[in-house]
N, C-alpha and C positions, 0 to 999 in steps of 0.2 A: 666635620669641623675638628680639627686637631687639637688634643689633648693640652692642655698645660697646667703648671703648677697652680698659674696667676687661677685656673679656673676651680683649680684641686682648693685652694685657697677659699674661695668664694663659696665652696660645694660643704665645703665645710666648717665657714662662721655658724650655721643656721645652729650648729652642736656644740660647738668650741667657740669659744672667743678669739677674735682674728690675732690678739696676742700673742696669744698663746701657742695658735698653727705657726704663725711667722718664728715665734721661739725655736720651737722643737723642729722645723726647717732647718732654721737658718744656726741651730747649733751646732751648723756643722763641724769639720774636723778645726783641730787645733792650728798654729801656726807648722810645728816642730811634728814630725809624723810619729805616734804615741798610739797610746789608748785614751780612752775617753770612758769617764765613769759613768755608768748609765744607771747604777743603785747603789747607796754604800753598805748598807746589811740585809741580806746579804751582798756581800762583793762580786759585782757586773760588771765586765770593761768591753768593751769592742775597740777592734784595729781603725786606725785612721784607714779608711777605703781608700781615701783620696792618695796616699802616698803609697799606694801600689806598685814595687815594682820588681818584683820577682815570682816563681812560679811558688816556691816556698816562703813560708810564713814564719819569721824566725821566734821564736818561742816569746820574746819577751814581748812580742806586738800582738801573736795570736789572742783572739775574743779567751774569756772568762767568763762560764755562766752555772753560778749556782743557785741552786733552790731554798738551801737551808746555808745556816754556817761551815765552813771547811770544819772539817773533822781534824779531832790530832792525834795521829798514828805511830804508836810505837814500831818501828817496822823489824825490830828483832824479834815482837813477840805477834806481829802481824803472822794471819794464816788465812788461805784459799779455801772455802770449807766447798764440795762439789756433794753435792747429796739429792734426795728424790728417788726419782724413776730410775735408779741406777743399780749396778750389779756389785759395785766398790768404790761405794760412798770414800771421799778423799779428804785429807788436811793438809795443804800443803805448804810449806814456807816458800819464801820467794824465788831460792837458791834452787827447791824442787820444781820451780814452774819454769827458771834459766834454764835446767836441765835438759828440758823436751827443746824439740827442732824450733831453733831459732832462725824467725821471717824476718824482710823490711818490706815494709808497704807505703808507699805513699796513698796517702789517702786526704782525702777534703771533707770537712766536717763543717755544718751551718745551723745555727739555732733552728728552730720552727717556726721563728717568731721573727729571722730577720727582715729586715723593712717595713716593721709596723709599725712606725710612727707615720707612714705615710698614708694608712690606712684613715678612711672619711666613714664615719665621726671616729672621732679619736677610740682607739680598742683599748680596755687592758692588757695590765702585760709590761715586760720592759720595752722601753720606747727605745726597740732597737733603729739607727738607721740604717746606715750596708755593711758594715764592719764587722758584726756578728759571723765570720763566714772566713776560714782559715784551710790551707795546704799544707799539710806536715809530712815529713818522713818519719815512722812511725816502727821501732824495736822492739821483737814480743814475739807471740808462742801463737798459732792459728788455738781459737776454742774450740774446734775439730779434737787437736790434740789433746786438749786436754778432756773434750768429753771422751772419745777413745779410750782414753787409761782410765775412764770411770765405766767403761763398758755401760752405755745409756741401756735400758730395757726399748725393748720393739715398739709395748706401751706409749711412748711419749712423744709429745704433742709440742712442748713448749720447753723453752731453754731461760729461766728470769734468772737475769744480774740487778744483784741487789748491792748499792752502793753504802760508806759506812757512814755518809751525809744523811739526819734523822731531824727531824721538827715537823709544826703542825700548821698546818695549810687553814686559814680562815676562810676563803671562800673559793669553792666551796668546802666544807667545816671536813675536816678529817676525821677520823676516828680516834682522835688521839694523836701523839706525835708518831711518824711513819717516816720508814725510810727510804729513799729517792731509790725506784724499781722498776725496769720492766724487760719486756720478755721478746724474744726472738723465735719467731717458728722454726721447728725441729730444722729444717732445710735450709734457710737462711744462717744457721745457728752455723754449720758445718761447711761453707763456702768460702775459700780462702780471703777475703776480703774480710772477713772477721777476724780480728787479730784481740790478744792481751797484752800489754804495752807498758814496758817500763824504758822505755829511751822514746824521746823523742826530737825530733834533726839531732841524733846521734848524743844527744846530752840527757843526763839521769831526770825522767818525769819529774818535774816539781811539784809539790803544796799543791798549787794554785788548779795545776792541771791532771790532779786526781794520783798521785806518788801515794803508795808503793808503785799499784798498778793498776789500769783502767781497759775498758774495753774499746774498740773503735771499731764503729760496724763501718765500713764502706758503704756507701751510695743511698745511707742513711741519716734521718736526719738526726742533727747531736742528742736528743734526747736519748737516742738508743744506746750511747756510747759511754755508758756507765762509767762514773769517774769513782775513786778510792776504792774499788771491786773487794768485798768480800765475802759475798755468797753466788754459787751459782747454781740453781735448782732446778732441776730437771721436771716436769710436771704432766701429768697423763689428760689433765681439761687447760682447754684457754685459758690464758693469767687474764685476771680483770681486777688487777691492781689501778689505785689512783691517779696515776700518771700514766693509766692504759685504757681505761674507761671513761675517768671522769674529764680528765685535761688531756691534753695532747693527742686532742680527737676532733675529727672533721665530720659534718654531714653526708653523706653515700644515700644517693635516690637509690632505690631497689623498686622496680618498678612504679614510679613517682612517691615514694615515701621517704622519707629522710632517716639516715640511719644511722648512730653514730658508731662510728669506724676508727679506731686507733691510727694515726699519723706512720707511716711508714717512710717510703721510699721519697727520692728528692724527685720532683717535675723540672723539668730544663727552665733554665733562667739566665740572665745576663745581667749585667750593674755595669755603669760608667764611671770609675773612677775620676778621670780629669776629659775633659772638665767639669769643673763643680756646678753647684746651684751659682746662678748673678757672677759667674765665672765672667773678665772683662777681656774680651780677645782682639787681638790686633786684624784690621779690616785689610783682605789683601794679600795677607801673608799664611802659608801654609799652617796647620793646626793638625796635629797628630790627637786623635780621638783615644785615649786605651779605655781600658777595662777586662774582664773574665766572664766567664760562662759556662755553666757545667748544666750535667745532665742526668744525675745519680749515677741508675745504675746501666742508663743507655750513654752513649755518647751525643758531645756538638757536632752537631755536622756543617752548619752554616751558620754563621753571622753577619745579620744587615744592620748598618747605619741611615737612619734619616733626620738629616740636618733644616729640615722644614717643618716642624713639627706633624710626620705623620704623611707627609702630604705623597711625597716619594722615597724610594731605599733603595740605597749601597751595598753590593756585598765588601765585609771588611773584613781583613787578610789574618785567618788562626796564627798563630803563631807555635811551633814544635810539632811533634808529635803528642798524638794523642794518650793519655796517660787513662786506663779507666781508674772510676769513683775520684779522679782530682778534677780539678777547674781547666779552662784553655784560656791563656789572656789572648787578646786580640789585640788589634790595633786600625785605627782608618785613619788616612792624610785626606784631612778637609781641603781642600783645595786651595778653593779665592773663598772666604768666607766675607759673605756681605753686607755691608753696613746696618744697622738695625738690632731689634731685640726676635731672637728666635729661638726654635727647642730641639735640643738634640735628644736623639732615643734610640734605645739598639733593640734590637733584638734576635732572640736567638731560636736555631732548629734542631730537634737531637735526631738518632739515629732512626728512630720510627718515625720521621715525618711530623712530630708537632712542635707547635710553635708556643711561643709566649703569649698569653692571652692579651688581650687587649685593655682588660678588666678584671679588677678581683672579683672572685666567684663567693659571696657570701656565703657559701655553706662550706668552704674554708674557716670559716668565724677567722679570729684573729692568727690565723696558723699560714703558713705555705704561701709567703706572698710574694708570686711569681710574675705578676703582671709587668708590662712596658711601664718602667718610670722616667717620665719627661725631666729633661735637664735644663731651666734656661738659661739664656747666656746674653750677654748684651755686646754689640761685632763695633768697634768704633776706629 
């Protein structure tokens, strides 16, 4: 029986109040394509999805997601402190970090958390809906380089950026106020898709999006993309920092046992930007489907449209070349769309052969929500 909201709806009064699902639905995007405040303190925005339409995400629509307050940085007396398992522990100003081999990376960057409002029973967490999830071009130094000129010891294990965003987490209780941290394996640490970043689509980092300068792992998800970067610690054991142990962690069976696993890498996923939720479409007349799909750190390989909810699929046509660690927008021309009320839904396949699940995987808990999400639409 194919998927729909109307049942997503229903699946989920028995926890929430039909209100309240229908709210956080139907809040969709704005008229005018913006951002949409999804907390005001700290300050959360996501992109209008729905007004999707280029491969780049121009800085003032790209999502905003902090944990604590923005920090305020004097950036003449800002400094990169590089320390740890290293040979020449480092202090660097910004002008020192310009210095070294200057990269551009396009790169795609997505909360952990985006599409959890669609999540049954309602999850904590911001009640992202698909906006959470931006393509930038991206000005900066690989952190290769810069651990290089700290000459890392052979020792080490782990690479933690530690951002200069600090507060205290109530549930679960922190140790005090901490600040927003975590850590990259030695290996991932050093693979060009790792970059330090003060331009981004060719304009000076701003406030908002972690200025001086921040990290931006590719094919990761944004937790790991440390914003306001001012330490980076080299470490001989696994980091099992708060936002590496306690939160921004999934369940991992190991032999049927559940295990909890720090959040890594993006799984392949797709989103329909237009059309919307109750989207009203002319019967008859062709209807051009878009939206994007990535794939971390594998590639899309295919994307199918099914305009019957579930029942049968279209393959629908990538659009460019493929870019790694960014999104591919897509596109399907619905053809004769038929009169009545029905669900659109895409989904996507990456370079190893797997697809979008059909369902969320609870021991995802509120994280990684890659599932097929149904679109209805009413055809008149």
């Amino acid at each position: 029986m194919p998927i729909s909201r109307r049942r997503f709806l229903h699946a989920a009064a028995a926890a929430v109040p039909l209100v309240s699902v229908v709210t956080r639905l139907r809040a969709q995007s704005p008229a005018l394509p913006g951002r949409i405040t999804r907390m005001q303190s700290p300050v959360n925005l996501e992109m209008n999805f729905a007004g999707l339409n280029g491969f780049i995400t121009p800085n003032d629509l790209f999502y905003v997601r902090n944990h604590f307050s923005q920090p305020k940085i004097d950036v003449a007396a800002w400094r990169l402190k590089i320390e740890g398992a290293v040979n020449k522990p480092l202090e660097l100003t910004l002008d020192d970090v310009k210095e070294l081999s200057v990269k551009r990376r396009r790169l795609m960057l997505e909360c952990a958390g985006n599409g959890r409002v669609y999540l049954t029973p309602a999850a904590k967490g911001v009640n992202w809906q698909l906006g959470a999830v931006g393509n930038a071009d991206w000005t900066g130094v690989t952190l290769a380089d810069v651990l290089d000129r700290a000459d890392v010891k052979s020792s080490a294990v782990e690479v933690v950026l530690e951002g200069a965003d600090t507060g205290v987490i109530a549930d679960p209780q922190s140790p005090g106020p901490i600040a927003f941290a975590r850590s990259l394996p030695l290996e991932k640490a050093r693979k060009p898709e790792v970059i330090l970043a003060w331009h981004m689509n060719g304009m000076d980092l701003s406030p908002e999006h972690g200025a001086p300068l921040r990290a931006v792992v590719g094919g990761w998800y944004g937790m790991a993309s440390v914003k306001w970067l001012k330490r980076i610690v080299v470490v001989e054991q696994p980091f099992q920092g708060f936002f590496q142990s306690l939160d921004y962690t999934y369940f991992r069976r190991i032999h049927g046992l559940p295990s909890l696993t720090a959040i890594t890498a993006i799984p392949v996923k797709s989103q329909i930007a237009r059309p919307s939720q109750d989207e009203i479409i002319e019967s008859g007349k062709p209807y051009k489907v878009v939206g994007a799909a990535w794939a971390g750190e594998a590639d899309v390989a295919k994307m199918e449209i099914s305009v019957d909810g579930g029942k049968t699929w279209s393959e629908a046509a990538l659009s460019g070349e493929a870019v790694p660690f960014c999104w591919r927008l897509w596109t399907f021309m619905w053809k004769e769309p038929a009169k009545g009320r029905t669900t659109v839904m895409a989904r996507a396949t990456d370079s190893n052969g797997v697809s979008q699940p059909r369902d969320h995987d609870p021991d995802r808990r509120n994280y990684m929500i890659t599932h097929v999400l149904p679109v209805e639409v009413e055809v008149k």
